[in-house]
N, C-alpha and C positions, 0 to 999 in steps of 0.2 A: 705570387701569393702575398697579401698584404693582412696582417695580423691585426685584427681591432681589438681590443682587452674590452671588459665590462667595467662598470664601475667598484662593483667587488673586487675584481681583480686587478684593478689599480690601486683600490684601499690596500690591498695585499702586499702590493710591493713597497707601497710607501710603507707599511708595517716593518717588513725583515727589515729595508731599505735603513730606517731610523733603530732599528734593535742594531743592526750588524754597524753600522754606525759607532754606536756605545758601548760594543764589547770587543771587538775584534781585536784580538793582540798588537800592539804597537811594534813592538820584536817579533820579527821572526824566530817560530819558536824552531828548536832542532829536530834535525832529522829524527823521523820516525823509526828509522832503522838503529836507533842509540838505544841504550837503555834510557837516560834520561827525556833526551827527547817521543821517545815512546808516551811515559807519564804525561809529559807535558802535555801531547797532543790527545791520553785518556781523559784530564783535567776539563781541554777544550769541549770536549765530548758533552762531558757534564755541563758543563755552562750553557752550551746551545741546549742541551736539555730542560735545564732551569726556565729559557723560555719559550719550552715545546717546541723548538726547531731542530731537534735530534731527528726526522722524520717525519715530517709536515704529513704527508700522506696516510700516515697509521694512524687508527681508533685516540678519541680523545681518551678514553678509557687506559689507555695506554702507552699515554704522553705523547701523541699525535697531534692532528690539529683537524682529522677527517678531510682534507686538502685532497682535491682532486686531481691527476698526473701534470693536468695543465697548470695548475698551480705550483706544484711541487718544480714544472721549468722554468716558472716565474722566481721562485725561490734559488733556483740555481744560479739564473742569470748573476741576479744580485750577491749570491753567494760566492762568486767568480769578480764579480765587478768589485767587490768590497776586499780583493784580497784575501779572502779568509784562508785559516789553516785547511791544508789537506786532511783529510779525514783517516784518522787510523782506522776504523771500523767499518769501513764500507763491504769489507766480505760479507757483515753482518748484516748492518742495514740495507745494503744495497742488492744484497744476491739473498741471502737467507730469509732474512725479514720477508722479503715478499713472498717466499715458495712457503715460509711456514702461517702465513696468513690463507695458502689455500689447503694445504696438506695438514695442518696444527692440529692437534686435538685443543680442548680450550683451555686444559690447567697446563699443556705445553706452552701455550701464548701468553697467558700471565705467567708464567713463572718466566719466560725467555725473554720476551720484548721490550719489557721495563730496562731489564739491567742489561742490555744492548745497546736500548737508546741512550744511556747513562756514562755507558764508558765504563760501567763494573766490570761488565765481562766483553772481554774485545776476541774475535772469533778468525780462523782461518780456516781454511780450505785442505782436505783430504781427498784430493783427485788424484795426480799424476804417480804411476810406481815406477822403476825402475824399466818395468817391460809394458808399461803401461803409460804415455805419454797423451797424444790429442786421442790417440781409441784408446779412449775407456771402458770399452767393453772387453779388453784384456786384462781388468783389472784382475788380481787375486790374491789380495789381503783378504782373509778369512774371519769372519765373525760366525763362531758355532754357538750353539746352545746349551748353556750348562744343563747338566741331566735334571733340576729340578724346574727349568725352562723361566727363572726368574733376570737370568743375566746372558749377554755374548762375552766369549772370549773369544777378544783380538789377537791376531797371530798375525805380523807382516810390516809393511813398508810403505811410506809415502814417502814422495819428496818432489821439491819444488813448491813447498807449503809457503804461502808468501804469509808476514808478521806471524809466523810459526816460532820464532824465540821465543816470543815473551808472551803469545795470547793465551788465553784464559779457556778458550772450548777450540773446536774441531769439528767440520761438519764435513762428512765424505759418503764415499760407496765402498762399501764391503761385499763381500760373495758368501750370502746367508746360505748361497747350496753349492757344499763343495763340488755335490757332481754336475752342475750346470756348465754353459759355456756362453759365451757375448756376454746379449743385453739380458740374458734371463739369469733369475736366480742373486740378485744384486738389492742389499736393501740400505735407503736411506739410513745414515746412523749419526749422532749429535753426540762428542764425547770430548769431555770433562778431561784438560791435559796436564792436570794435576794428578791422574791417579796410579798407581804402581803400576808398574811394567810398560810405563812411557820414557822412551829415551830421546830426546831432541839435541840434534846435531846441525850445527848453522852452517851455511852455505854461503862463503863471500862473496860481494860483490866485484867486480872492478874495483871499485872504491875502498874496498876490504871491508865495508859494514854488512850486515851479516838479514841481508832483507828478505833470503828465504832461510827454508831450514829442512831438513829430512827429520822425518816424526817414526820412529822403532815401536813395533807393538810386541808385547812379548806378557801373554796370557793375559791379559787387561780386559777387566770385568767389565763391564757396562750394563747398567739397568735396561731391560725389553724397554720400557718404557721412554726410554732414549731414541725410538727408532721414529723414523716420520714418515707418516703412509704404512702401507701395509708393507708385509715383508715379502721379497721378491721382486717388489714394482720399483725397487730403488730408481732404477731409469727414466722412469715415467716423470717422477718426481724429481732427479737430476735434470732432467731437459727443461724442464720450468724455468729451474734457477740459469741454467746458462740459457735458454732465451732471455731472460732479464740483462745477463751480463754481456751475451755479444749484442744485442737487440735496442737497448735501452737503458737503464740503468746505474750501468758501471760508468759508462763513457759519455757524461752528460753533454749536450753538445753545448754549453752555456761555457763547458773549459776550451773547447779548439775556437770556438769564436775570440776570446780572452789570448785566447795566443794566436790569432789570426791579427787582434787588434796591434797584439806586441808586435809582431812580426813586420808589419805596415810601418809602424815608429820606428822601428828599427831601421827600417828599408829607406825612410825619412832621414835618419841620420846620419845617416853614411853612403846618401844617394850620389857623392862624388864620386866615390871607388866604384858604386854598386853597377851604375850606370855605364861603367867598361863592358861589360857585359849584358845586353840586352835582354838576354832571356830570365835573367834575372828578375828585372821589373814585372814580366810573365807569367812567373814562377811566384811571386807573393799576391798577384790579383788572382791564379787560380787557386791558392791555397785559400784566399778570403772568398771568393766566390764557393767553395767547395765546403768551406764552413758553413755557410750562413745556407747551403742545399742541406746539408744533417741536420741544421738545428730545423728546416721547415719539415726535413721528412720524421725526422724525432714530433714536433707535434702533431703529423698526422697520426701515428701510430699511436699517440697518447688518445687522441680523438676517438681514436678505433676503442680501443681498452675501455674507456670511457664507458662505452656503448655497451660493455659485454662482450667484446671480440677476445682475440686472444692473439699473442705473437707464434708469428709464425716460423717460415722456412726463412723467411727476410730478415732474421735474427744474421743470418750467415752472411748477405748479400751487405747489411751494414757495420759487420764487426770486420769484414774484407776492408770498407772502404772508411772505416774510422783509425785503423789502425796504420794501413798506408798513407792515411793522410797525415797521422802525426808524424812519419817517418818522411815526408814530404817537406812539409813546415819545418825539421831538422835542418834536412839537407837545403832547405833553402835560405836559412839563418847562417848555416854554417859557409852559403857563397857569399852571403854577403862579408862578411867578417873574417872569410879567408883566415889566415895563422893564428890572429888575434881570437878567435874562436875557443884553443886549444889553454886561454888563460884562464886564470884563476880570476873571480870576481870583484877582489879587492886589490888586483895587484893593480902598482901604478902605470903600468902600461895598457889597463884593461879600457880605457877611457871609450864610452859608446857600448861599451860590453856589458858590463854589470848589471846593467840595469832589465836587460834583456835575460841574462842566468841568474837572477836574482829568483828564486820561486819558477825555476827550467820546471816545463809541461808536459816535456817528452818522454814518449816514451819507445825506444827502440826495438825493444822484446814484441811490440803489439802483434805484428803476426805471427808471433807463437804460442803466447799465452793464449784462455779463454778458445782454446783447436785452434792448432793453425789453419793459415789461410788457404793451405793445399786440400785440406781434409774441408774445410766451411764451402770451397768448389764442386767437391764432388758431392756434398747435399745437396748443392742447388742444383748440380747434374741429373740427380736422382730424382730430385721433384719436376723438374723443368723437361725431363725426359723420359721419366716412366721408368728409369733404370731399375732395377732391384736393388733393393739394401746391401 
């Protein structure tokens, strides 16, 4: 497949292309999992805002740019090519944003979207409980109705909340019927983690920075109005958001190309040690070949969407095969560079190193997070085979 761009859509990248040029921080700002580095990367937030590139694809109405999917991976590419900051808010813009543009009521979407794409309010994820991990249809954090049906109180437990420290809302599934069981009885809810009876406990990393966190409910009121979609269909309207996120969205494929490219330099530099081992050479053409297959099947499916389609079961079959691949691209960085791998980026033995963990891509969680890849199997089983649910 060979990609021909329009001339709008070349005007387009020359656009970000020179914008992201002129702003893009010179420093590496810090890690998002910091306090400080947090702000810093809410601040970034704001400035790509400033020039409507908080979410190219949302309503101008709404600090967008009305940008079409295809454009919005034209934006990516460059947004990858330019370096730029990792985005702390992509729960937001990248998984909610889109599910409350089809679920939203309209004073939801003005009041939410603005200060999303802003970096006011930066958002995580209320999926996973204790007895509740890739089936979510076990969840059973409790959202009841107070007796004069103005508010839920929450009663229960998340965790594995990722930028849950320090974010600003919450957006999960709750079990509006306590006497349901699964997918029934479960309704989308958007809650404010500012308010009484929320207790947030960090979760360290390896690293000891504290990138998820467990969120405590304990009687926490939330306005009806808070809910998105009708109540009970919470599921309906969760599978949107994670078709975005294993499908499309989360996992731009403009990043594994960007570390496809590093990967190749890399392989470039140290192709005297690398070259002891042949399969090694093997191992960085099919991780770039295997990029550059997401990024063409990423714009077919944009293509689709485009049109009115909708993501499908193939949300599973590419969140399998985006996620082994970063874990792919790891393991093959790490043959190259063998011990030296295990250094630190500035140390003075790091030499050929740094420059490659300088802004690391990986991610080794991938077939866990967003269902794992055992459970994304047996969807495609069920579709692919007529199995029952």
């Amino acid at each position: 497949m060979h990609l021909q761009y329009t001339e709008a859509q070349q005007k387009f990248r020359a656009e970000i292309r020179a914008w992201l040029a002129g702003n893009v921080p010179k420093q590496r700002l810090e890690s998002f999992d910091t306090e400080k580095g947090f702000q810093q990367h809410r601040e970034w937030e704001a400035k790509l805002n400033e020039g409507r590139w908080g979410m190219v694809t949302w309503p101008s109405a709404l600090g967008g740019r009305d940008a079409t999917l295809l454009e919005w991976l034209i934006f990516e590419e460059e947004y990858w090519r330019a370096g730029a900051p990792l985005r702390v808010n992509q729960n937001g813009i990248f998984l909610l944003g889109p599910t409350l543009m089809e679920y939203g009521t309209d004073a939801q979407k003005a009041d939410i979207l603005p200060k999303m794409a802003n970096g006011t309010e930066v958002w995580c994820q209320g999926w996973s409980e204790p007895g509740a991990g890739s089936d979510m249809a076990a969840i059973r954090t409790k959202a009841e109705l107070s007796s004069d049906g103005k508010h839920y109180i929450i009663n229960g437990q998340k965790t594995w909340s990722t930028r849950a420290v320090w974010a600003d809302q919450c957006f999960g599934m709750f079990r509006t019927d306590a006497k349901s069981e699964r997918h029934n009885g479960l309704s989308f809810i958007l809650v404010p983690m500012r308010l009484p009876g929320i207790t947030v406990r960090p979760i360290p990393q390896l690293d000891g920075l504290p990138g998820f966190a467990e969120i405590f409910f304990d009687n926490v009121k939330v306005p009806v109005d808070r809910r998105l979609g009708k109540e009970g269909e919470g599921w309906k309207v969760a599978m949107a958001t994670a078709g975005f996120e294993r499908g499309l969205m989360l996992r731009s494929p403009a990043r594994f190309q960007e570390t496809a490219r590093r990967l190749v330099n890399l392989y470039k530099e140290n192709k005297a040690s690398a070259d002891r081992d042949p399969s090694v050479k093997d191992a960085v053409i099919r991780c770039y070949m295997d990029a550059e297959a997401y990024a063409l099947t990423t714009y077919q499916t944009a293509c689709r969407l485009d049109k009115g389609g909708k993501i499908g079961a193939e949300s599973s079959t590419n969140k399998i095969f985006w996620s082994e691949l970063d874990q792919k691209m790891h393991e093959t960085a790490m043959s190259i560079l063998g011990a030296r791998a295990e250094l630190e980026p500035h140390a003075p033995e790091a030499k050929g190193v740094g420059t490659w963990l300088d802004g690391f891509l990986f991610a080794q969680s991938g077939p866990i997070y967003a269902g794992t890849n055992e459970i994304q199997r047996n969807i495609i089983a069920e579709r692919m085979l007529g199995m029952p649910k």
